[in-house]
C-alpha positions in Angstrom: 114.5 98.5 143.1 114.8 96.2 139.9 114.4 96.1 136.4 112.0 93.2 136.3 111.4 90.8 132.9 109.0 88.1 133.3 109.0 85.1 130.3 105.7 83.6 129.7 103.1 85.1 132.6 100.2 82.7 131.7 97.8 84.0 133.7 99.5 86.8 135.8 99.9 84.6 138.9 103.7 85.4 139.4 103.4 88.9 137.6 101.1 90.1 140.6 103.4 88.9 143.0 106.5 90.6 141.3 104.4 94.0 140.8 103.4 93.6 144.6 107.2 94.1 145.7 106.7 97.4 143.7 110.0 96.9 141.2 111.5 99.4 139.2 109.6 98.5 136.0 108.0 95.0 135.5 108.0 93.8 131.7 105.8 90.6 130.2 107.4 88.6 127.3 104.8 86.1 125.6 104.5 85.3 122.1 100.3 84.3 122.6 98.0 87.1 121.5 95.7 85.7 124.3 98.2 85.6 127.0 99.3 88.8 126.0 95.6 90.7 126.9 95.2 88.6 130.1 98.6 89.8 131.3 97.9 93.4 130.5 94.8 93.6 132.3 96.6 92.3 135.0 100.2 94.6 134.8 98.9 97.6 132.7 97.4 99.2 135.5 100.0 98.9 138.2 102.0 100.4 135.4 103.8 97.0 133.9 104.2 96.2 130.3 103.7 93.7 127.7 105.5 93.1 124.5 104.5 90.4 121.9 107.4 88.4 121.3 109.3 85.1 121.7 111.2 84.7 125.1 114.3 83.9 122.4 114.7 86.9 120.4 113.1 89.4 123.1 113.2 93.8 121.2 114.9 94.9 124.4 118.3 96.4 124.7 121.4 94.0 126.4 121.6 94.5 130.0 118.2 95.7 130.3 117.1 93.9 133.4 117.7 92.7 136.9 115.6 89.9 137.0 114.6 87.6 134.7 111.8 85.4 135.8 110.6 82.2 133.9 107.5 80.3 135.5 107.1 76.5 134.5 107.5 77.4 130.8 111.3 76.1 129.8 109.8 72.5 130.2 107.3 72.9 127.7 111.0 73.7 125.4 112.8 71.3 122.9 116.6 71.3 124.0 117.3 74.0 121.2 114.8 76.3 122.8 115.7 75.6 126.1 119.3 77.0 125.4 117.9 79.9 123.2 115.7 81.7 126.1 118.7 80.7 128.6 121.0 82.3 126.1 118.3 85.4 126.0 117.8 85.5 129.6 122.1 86.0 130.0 121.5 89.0 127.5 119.3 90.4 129.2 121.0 90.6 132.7 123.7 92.7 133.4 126.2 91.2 135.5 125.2 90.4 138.9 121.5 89.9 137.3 119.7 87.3 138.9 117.7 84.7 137.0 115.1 82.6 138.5 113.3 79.5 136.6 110.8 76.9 138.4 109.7 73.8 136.2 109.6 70.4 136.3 112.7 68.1 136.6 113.5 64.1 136.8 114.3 62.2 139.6 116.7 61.0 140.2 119.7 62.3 138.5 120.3 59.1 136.8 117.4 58.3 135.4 117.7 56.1 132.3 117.3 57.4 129.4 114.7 55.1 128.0 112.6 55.9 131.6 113.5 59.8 130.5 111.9 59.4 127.2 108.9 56.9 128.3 107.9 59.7 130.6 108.6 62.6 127.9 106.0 60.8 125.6 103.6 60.0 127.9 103.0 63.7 129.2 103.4 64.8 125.5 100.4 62.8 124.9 98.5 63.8 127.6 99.0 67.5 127.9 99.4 67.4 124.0 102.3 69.7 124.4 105.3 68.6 124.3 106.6 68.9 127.8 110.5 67.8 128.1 111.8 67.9 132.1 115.0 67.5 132.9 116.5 66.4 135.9 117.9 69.2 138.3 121.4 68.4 137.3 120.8 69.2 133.6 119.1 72.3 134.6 121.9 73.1 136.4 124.1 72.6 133.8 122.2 74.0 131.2 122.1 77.6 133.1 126.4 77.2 133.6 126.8 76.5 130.4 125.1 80.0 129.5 127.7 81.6 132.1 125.1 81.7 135.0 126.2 80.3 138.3 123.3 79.0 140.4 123.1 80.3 143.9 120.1 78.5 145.6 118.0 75.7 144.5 115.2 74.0 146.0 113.1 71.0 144.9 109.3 69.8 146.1 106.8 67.0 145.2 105.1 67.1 141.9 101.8 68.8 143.5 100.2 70.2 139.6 96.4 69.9 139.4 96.3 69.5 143.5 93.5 71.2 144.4 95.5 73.0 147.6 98.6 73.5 144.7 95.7 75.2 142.5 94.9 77.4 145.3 97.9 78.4 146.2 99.3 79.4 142.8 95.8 80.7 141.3 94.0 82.1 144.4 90.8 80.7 145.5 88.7 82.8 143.6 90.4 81.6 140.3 90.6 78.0 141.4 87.0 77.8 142.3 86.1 79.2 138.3 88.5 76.2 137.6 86.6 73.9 139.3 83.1 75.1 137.7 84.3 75.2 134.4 85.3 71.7 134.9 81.9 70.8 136.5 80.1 71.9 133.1 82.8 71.1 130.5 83.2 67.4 129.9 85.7 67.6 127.8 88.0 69.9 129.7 86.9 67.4 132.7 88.4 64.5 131.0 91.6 66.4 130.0 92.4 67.2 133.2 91.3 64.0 135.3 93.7 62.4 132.1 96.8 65.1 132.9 96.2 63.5 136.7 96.6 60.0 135.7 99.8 61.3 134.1 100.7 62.6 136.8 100.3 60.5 139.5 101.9 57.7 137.4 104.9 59.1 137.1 105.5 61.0 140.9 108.4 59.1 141.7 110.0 60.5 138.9 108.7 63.8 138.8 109.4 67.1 140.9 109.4 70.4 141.2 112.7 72.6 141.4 113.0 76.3 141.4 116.9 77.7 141.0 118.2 81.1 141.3 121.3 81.7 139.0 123.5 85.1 139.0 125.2 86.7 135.5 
């Protein structure tokens, strides 16, 4: 059974899967207080943990896990931080650790530059975070670069916000509270219907991609 460290839970989705499989230990990393109490009541009592603490300078030892796990939340990185939580990741595995990311990347692998950006600034504005994707042969390179060599990758259609997608990561029973908050909040209504627009605008040029990478 593995060691088990998961970067930014979000709302426990992936941690309940992980602690399903019944690892060795499980630990969270997330640097939001409110994160942080919505992934303990999720992990605490199937015995996981939480720490407090930026995925780039993570209080555990070198070599400390099997797994890393990071769920859609390297895109939401600069370049620096990108490299910093790969660079983490690496020292956190011991060799033969297995690292496994799924974000968003650019299609195709030549996209301009200009398009790249374009795209960078209009999610920025909508999400009002500031999202950066890369395409799958950056990701690729930026894992190698941090001496990781990537074993399996797949790709899939930019499905975020779909109500099946929402179903399917959240569960039903959290995707339908989505739905009603949306019915009675206007504002998070227009958000979201604006994140859409976003996204739907730019689905040629925006995918899904999920790569496993060994130490």
């Amino acid at each position: 059974r593995d060691q088990v460290v998961e970067f930014a839970p979000g709302l426990g989705a992936t941690a309940r899967e992980l602690l399903a499989r019944h690892p060795a230990s499980y630990t969270a990393v997330d640097k939001d207080a409110d994160a942080v109490a919505r992934t303990r009541a999720v992990v605490e009592p199937e015995g996981g943990t939480v720490i407090m603490s930026p995925a780039q300078h993570v209080p555990l030892p070198d070599a400390e896990a099997a797994v890393v796990v990071g769920e859609a939340m390297l895109t939401m990185q600069g370049d620096d931080n990108k490299a910093a939580v790969v660079a983490e990741a690496a020292r956190l595995l011991g060799k033969g650790g297995r690292y496994a990311i799924h974000e968003l990347c650019l299609v195709p692998d030549d996209i301009s530059d200009e398009l790249a950006q374009e795209i960078w600034d209009d999610l920025s504005r909508t999400i009002h975070v500031g999202a950066r994707p890369i395409t799958a042969a950056a990701w690729r390179e930026l894992l190698e670069s941090h001496g990781f060599t990537v074993t399996s990758e797949l790709r899939a259609p930019m499905a975020l916000l779909s109500p099946r997608r929402l179903i399917a990561d959240e569960g039903f029973v959290a995707a339908v509270r989505f739905a009603g908050r949306l019915v009675t909040d206007r504002a998070a209504r227009a958000r979201v219907r604006g994140m859409r627009r976003c996204f739907n605008r730019w689905s040629d040029h925006l995918a899904a991609i999920a790569l496993v990478a060994h130490a």
